[in-house]
PDB file of N, CA, C and O in Angstrom:
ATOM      1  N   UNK A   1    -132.302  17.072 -51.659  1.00  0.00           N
ATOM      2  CA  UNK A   1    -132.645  16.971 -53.055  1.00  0.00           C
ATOM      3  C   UNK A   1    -132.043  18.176 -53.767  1.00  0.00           C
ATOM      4  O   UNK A   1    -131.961  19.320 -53.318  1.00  0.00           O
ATOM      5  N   UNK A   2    -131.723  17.824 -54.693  1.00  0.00           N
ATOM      6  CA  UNK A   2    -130.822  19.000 -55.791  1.00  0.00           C
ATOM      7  C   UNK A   2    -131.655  18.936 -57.167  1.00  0.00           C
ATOM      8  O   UNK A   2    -131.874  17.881 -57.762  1.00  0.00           O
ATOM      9  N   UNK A   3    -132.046  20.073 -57.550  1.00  0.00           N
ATOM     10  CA  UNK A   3    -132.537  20.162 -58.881  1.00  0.00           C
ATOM     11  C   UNK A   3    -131.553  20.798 -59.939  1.00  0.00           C
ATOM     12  O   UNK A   3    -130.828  21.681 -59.481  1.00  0.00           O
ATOM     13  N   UNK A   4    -131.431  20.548 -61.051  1.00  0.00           N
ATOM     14  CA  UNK A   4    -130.163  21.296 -62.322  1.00  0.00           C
ATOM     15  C   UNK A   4    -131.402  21.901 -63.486  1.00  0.00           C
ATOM     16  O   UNK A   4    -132.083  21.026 -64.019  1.00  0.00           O
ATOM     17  N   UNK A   5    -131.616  23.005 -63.775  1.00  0.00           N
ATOM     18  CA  UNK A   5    -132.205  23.499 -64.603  1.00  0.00           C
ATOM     19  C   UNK A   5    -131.037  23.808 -65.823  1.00  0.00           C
ATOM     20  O   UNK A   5    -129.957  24.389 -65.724  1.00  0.00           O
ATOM     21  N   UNK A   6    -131.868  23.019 -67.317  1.00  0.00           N
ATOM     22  CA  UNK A   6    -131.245  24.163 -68.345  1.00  0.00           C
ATOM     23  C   UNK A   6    -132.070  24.373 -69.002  1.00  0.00           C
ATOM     24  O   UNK A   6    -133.105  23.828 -69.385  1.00  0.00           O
ATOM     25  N   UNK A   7    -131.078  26.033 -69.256  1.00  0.00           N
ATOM     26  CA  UNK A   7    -131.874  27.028 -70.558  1.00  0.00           C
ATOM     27  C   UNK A   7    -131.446  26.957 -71.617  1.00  0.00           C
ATOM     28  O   UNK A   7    -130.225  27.073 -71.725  1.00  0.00           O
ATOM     29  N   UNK A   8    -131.991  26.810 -72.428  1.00  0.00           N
ATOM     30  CA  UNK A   8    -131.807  26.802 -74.125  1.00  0.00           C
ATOM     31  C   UNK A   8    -130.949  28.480 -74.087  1.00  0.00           C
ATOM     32  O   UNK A   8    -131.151  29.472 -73.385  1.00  0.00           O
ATOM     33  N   UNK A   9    -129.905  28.181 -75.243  1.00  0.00           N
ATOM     34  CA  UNK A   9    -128.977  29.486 -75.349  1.00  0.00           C
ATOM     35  C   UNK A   9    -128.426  29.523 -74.326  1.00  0.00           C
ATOM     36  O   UNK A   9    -128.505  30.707 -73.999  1.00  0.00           O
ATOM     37  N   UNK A  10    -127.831  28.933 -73.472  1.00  0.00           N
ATOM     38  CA  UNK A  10    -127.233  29.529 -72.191  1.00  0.00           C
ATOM     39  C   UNK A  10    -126.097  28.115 -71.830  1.00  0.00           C
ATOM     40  O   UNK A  10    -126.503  26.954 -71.793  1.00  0.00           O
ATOM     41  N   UNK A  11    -124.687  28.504 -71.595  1.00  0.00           N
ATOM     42  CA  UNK A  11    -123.787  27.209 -71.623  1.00  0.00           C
ATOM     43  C   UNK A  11    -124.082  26.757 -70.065  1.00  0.00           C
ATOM     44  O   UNK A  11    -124.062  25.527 -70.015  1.00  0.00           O
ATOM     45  N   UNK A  12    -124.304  27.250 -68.988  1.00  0.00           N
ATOM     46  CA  UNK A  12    -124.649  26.829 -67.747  1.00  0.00           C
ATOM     47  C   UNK A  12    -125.748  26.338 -67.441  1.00  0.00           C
ATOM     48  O   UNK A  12    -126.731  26.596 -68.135  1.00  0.00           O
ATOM     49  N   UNK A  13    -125.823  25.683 -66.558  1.00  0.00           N
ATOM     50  CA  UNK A  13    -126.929  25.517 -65.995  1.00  0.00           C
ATOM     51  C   UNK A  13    -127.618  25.838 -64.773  1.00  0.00           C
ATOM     52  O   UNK A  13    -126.671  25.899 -63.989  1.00  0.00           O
ATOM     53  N   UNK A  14    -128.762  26.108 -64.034  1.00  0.00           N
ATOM     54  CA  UNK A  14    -128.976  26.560 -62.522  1.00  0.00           C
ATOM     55  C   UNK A  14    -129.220  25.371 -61.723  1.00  0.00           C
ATOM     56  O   UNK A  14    -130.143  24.557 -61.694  1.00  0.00           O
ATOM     57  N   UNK A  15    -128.421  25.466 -61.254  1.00  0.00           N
ATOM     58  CA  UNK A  15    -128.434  24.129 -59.736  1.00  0.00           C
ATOM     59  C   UNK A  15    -129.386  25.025 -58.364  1.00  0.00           C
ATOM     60  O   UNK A  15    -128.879  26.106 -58.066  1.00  0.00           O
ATOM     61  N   UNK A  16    -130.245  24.765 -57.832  1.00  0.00           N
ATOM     62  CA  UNK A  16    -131.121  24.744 -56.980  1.00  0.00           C
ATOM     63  C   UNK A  16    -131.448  23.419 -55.793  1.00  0.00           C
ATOM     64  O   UNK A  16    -131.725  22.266 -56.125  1.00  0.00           O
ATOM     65  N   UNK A  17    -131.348  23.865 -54.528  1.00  0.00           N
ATOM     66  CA  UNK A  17    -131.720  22.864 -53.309  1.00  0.00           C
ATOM     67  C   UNK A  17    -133.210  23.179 -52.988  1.00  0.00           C
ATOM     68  O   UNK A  17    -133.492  23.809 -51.969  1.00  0.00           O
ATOM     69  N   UNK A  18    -134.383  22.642 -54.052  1.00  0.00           N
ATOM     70  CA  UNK A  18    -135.546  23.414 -53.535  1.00  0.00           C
ATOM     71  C   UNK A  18    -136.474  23.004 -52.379  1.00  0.00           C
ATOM     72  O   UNK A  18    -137.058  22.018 -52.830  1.00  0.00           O
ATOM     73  N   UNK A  19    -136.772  23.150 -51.559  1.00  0.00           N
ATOM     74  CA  UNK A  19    -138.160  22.080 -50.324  1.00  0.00           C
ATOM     75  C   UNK A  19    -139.306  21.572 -51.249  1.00  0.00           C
ATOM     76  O   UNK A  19    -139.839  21.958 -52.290  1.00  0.00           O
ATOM     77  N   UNK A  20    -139.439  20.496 -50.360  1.00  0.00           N
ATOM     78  CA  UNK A  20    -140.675  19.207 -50.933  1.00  0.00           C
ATOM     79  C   UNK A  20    -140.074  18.163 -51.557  1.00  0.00           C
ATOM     80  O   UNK A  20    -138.869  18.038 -51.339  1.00  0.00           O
ATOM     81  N   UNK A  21    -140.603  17.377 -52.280  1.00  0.00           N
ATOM     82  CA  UNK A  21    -140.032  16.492 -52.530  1.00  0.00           C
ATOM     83  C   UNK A  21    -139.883  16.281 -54.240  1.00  0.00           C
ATOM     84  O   UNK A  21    -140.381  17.318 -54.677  1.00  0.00           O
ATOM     85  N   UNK A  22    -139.499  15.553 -55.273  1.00  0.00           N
ATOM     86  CA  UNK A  22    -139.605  15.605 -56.252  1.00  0.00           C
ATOM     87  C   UNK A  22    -140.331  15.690 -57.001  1.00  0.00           C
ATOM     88  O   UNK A  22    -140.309  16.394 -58.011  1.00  0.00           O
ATOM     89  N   UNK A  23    -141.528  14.599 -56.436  1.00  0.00           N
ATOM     90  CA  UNK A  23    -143.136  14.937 -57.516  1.00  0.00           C
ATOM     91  C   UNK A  23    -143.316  16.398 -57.222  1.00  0.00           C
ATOM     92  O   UNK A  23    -143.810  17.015 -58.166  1.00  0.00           O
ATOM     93  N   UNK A  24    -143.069  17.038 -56.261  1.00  0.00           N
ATOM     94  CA  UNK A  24    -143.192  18.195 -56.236  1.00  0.00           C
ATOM     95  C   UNK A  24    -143.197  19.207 -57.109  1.00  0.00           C
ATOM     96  O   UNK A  24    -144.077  19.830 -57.702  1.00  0.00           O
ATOM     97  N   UNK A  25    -141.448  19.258 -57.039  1.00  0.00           N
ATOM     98  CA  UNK A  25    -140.825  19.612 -58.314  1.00  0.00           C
ATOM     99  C   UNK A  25    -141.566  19.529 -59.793  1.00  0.00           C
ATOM    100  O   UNK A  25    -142.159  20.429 -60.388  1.00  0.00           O
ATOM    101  N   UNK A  26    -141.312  17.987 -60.244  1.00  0.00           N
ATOM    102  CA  UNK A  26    -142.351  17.727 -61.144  1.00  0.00           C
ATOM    103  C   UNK A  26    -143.450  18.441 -61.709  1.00  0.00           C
ATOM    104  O   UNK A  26    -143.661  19.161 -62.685  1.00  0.00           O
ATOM    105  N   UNK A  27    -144.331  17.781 -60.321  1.00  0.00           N
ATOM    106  CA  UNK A  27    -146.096  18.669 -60.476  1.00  0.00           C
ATOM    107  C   UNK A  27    -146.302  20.045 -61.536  1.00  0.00           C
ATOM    108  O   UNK A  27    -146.997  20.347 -62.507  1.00  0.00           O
ATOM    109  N   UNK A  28    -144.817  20.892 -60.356  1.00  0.00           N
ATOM    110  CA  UNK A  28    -145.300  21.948 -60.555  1.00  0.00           C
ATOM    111  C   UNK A  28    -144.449  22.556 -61.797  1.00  0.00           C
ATOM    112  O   UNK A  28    -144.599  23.775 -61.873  1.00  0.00           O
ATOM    113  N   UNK A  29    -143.887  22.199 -62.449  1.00  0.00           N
ATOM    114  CA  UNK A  29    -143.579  22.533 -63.404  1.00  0.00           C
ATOM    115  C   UNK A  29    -144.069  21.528 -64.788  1.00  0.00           C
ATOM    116  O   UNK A  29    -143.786  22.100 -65.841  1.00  0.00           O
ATOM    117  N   UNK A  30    -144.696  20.251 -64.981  1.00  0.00           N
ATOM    118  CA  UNK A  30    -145.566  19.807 -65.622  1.00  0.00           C
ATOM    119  C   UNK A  30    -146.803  20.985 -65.576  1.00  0.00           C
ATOM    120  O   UNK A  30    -147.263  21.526 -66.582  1.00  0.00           O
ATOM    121  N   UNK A  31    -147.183  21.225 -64.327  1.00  0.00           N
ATOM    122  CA  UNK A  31    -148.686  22.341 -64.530  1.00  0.00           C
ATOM    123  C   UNK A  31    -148.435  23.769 -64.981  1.00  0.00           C
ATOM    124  O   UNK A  31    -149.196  24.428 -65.689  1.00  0.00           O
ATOM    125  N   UNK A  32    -147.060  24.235 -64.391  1.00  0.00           N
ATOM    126  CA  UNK A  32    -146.748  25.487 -65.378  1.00  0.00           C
ATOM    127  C   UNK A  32    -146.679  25.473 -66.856  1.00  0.00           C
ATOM    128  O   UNK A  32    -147.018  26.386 -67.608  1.00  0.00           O
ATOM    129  N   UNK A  33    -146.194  24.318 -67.172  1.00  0.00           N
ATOM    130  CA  UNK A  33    -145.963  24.216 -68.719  1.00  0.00           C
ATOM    131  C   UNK A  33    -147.410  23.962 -69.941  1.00  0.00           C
ATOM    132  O   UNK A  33    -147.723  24.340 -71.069  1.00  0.00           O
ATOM    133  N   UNK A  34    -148.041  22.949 -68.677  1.00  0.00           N
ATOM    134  CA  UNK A  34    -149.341  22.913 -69.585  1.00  0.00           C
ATOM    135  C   UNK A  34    -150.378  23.924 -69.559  1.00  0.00           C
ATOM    136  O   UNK A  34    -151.119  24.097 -70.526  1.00  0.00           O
ATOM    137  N   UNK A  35    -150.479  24.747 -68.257  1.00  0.00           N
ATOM    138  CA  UNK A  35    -150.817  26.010 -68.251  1.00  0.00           C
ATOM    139  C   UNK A  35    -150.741  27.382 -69.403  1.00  0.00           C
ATOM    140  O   UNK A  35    -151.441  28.343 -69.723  1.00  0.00           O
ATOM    141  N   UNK A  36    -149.678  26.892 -69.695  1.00  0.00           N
ATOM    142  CA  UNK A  36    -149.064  28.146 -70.719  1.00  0.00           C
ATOM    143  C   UNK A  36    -148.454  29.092 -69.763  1.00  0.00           C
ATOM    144  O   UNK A  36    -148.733  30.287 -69.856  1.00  0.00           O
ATOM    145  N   UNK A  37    -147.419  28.544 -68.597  1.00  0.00           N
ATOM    146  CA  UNK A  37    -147.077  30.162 -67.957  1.00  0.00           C
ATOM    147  C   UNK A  37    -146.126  30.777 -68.489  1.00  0.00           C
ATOM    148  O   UNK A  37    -145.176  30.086 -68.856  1.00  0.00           O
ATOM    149  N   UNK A  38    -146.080  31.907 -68.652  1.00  0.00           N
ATOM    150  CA  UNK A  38    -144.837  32.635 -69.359  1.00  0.00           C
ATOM    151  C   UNK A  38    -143.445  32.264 -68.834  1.00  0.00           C
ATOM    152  O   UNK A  38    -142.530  31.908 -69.577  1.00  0.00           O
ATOM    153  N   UNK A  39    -143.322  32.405 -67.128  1.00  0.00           N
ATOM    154  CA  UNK A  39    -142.234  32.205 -66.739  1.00  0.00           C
ATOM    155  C   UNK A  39    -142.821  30.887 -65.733  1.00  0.00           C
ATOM    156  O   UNK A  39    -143.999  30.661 -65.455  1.00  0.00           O
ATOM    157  N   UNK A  40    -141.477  30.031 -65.251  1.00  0.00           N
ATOM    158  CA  UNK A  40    -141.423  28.784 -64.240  1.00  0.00           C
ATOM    159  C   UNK A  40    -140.192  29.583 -62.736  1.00  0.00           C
ATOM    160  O   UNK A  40    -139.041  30.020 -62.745  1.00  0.00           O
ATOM    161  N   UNK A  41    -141.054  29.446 -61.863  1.00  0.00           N
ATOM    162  CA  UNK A  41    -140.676  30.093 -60.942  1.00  0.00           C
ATOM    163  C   UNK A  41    -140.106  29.036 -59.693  1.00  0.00           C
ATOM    164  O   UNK A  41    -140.755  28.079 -59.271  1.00  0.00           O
ATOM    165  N   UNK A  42    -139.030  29.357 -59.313  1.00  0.00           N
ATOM    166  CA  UNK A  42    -138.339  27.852 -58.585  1.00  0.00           C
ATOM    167  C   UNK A  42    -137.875  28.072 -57.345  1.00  0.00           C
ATOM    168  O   UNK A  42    -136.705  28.356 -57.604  1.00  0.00           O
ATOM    169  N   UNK A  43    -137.998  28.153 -55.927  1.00  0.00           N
ATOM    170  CA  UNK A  43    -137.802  28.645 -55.006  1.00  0.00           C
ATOM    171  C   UNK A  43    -137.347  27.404 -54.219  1.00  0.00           C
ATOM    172  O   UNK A  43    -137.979  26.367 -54.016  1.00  0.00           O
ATOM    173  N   UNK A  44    -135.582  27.885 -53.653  1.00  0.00           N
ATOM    174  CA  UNK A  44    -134.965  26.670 -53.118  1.00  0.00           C
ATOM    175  C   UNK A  44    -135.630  27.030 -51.270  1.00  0.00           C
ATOM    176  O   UNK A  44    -136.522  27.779 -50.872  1.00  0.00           O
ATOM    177  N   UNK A  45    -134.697  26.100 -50.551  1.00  0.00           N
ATOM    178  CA  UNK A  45    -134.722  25.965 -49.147  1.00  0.00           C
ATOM    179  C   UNK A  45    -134.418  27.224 -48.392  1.00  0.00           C
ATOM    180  O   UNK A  45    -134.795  27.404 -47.234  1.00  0.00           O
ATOM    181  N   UNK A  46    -133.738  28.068 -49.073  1.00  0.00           N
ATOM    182  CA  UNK A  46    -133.530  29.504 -48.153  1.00  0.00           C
ATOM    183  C   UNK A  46    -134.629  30.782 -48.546  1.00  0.00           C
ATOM    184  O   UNK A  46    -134.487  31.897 -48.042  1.00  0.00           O
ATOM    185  N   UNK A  47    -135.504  30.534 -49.305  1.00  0.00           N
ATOM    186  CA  UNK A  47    -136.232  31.480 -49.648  1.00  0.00           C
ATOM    187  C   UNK A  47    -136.208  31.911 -51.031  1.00  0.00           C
ATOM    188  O   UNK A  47    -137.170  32.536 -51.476  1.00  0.00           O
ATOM    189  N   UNK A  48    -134.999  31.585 -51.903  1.00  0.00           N
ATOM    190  CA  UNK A  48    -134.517  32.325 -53.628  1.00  0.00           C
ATOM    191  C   UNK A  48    -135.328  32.244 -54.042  1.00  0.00           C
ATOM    192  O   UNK A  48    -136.009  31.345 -53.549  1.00  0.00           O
ATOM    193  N   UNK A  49    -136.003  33.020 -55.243  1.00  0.00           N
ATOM    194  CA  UNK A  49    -136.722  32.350 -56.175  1.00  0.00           C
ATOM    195  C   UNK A  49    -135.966  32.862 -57.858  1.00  0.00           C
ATOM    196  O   UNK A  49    -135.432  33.899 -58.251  1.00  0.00           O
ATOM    197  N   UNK A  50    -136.208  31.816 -58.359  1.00  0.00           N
ATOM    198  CA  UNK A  50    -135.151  31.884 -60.047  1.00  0.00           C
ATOM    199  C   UNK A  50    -136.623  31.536 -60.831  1.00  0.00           C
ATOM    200  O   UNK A  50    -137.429  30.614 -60.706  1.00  0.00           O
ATOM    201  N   UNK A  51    -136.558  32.896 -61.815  1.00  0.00           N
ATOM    202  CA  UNK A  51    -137.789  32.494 -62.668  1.00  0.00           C
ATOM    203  C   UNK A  51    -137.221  31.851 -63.829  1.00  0.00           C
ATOM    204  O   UNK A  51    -136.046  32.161 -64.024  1.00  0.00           O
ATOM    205  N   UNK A  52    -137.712  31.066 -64.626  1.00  0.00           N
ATOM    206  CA  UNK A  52    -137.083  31.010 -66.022  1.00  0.00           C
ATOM    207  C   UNK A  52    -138.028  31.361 -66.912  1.00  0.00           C
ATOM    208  O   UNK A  52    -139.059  31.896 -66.505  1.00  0.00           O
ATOM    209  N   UNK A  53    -137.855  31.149 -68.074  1.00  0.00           N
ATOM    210  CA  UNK A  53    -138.977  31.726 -68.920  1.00  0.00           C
ATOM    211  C   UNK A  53    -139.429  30.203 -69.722  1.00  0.00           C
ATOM    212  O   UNK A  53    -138.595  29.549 -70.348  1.00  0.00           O
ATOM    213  N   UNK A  54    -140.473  29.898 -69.621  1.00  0.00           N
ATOM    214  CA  UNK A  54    -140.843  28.875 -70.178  1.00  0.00           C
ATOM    215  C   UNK A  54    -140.816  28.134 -71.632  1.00  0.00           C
ATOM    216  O   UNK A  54    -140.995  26.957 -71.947  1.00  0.00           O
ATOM    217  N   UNK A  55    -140.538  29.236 -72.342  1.00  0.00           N
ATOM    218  CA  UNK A  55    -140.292  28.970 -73.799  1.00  0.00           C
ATOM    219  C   UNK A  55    -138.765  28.710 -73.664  1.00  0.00           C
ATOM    220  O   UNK A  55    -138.396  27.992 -74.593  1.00  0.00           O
ATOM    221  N   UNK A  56    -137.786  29.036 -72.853  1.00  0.00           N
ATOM    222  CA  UNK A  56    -136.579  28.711 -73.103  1.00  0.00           C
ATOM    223  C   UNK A  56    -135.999  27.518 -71.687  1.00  0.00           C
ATOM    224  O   UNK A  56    -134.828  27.406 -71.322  1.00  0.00           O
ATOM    225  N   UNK A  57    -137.241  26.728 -71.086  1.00  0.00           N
ATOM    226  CA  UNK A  57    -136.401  25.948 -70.046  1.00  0.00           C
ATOM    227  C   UNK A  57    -136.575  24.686 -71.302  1.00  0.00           C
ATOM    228  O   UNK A  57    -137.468  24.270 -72.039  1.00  0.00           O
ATOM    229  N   UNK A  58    -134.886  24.343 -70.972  1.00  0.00           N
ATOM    230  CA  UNK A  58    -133.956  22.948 -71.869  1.00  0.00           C
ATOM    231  C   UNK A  58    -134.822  21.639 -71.286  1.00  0.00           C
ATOM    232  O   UNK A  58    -135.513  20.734 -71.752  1.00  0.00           O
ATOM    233  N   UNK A  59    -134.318  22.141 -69.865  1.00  0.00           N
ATOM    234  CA  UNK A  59    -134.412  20.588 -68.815  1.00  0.00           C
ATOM    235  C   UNK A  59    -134.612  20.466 -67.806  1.00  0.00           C
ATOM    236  O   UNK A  59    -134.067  21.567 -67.718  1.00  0.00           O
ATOM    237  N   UNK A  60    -134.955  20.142 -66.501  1.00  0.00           N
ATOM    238  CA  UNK A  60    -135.308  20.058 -65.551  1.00  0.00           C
ATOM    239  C   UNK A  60    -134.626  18.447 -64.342  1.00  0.00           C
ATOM    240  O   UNK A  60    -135.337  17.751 -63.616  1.00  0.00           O
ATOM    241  N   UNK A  61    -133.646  18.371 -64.476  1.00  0.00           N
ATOM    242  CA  UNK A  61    -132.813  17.027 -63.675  1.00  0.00           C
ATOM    243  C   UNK A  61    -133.110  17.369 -62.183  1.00  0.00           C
ATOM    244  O   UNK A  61    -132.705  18.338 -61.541  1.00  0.00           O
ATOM    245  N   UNK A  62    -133.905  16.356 -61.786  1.00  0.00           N
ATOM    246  CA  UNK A  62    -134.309  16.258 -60.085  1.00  0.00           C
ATOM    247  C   UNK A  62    -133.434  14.650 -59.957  1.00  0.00           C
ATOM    248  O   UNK A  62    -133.572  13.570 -60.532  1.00  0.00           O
ATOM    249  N   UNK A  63    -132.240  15.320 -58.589  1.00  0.00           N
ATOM    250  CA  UNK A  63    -131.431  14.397 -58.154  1.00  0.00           C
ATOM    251  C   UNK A  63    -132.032  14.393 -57.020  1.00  0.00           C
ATOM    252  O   UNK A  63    -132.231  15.498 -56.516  1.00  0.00           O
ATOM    253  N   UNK A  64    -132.555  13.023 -56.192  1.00  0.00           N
ATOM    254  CA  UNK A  64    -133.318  12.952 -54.887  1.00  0.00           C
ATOM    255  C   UNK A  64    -131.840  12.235 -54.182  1.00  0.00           C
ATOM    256  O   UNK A  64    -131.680  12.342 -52.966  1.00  0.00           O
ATOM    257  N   UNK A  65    -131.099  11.721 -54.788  1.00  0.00           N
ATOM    258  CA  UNK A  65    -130.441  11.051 -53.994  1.00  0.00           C
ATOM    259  C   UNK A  65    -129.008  11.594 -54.026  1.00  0.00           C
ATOM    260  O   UNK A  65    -127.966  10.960 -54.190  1.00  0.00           O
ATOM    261  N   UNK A  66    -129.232  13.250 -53.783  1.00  0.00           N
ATOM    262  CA  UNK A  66    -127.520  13.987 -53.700  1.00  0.00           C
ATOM    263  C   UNK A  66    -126.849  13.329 -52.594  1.00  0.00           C
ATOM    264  O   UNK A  66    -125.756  13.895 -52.586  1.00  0.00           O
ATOM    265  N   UNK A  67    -126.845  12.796 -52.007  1.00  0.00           N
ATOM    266  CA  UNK A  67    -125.920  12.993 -50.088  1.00  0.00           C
ATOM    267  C   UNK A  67    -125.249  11.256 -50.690  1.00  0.00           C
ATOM    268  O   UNK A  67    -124.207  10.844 -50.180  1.00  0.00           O
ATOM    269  N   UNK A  68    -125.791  10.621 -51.493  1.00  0.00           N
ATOM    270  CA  UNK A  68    -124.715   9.798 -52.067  1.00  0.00           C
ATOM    271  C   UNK A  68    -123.002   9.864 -52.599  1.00  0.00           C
ATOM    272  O   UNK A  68    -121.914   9.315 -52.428  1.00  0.00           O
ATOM    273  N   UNK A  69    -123.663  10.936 -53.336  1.00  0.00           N
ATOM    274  CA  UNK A  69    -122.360  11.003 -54.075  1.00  0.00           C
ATOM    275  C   UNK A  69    -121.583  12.875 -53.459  1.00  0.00           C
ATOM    276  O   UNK A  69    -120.919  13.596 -54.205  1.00  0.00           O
ATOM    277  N   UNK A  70    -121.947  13.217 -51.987  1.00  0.00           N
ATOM    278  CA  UNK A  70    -121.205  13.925 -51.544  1.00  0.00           C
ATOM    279  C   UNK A  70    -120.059  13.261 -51.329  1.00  0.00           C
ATOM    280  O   UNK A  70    -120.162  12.034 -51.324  1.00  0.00           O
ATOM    281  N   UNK A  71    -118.379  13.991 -51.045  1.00  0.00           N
ATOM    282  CA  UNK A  71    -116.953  13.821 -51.011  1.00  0.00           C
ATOM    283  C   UNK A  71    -116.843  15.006 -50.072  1.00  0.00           C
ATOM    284  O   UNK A  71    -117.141  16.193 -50.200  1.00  0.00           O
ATOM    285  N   UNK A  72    -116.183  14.114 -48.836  1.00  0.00           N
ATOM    286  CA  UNK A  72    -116.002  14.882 -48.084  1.00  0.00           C
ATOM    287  C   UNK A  72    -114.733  14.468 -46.952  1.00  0.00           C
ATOM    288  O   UNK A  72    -114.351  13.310 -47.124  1.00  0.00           O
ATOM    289  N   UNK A  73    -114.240  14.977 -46.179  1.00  0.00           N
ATOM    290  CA  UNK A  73    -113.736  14.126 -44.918  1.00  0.00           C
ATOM    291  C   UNK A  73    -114.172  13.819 -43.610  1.00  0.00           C
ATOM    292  O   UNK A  73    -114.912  14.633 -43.057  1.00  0.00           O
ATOM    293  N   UNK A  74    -113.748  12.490 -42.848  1.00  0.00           N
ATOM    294  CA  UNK A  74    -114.437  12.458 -41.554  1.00  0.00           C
ATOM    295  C   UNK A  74    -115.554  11.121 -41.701  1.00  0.00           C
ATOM    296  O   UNK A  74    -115.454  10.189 -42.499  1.00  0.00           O
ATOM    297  N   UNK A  75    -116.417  11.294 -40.884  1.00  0.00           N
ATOM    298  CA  UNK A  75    -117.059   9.252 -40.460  1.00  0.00           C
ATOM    299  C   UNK A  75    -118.192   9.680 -41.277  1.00  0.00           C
ATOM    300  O   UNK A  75    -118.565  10.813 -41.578  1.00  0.00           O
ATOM    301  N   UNK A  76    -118.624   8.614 -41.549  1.00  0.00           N
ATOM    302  CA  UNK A  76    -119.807   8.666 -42.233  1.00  0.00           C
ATOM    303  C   UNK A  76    -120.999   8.239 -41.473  1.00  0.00           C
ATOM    304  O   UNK A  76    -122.109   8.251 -42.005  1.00  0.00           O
TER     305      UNK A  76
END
């Protein structure tokens, strides 16, 4: 699973591989937001964690089905 975060003001976006599954994802940033947390804190599969600040996250795109549209060589 691949998540794409955007920030308002910012031309990039943060791509993240985080553990669990999407409602996951979801959950926990639906409950940060209604919470009022200052920052949304996002921790992929190797340990990272990327805070954002909640007044400035754009978007939140949870792709569950990345290994589709990998390009690569060799058998499938």
């Amino acid at each position: 699973m691949e998540i794409r975060i955007g920030v308002i003001y910012t031309p990039k976006e943060l791509t993240l591989e985080p553990a669990g599954t999407p409602d996951d994802v979801v959950k926990m940033v639906e409950k940060a937001l209604k919470d009022g947390a200052a920052m949304i804190w996002f921790e992929d599969v190797k340990g990272h964690k990327v805070g954002v600040p909640a007044d400035k996250l754009g978007y939140v795109e949870v792709d569950a089905d990345e290994a589709a549209k990998r390009v690569g060589f060799g058998s499938s």
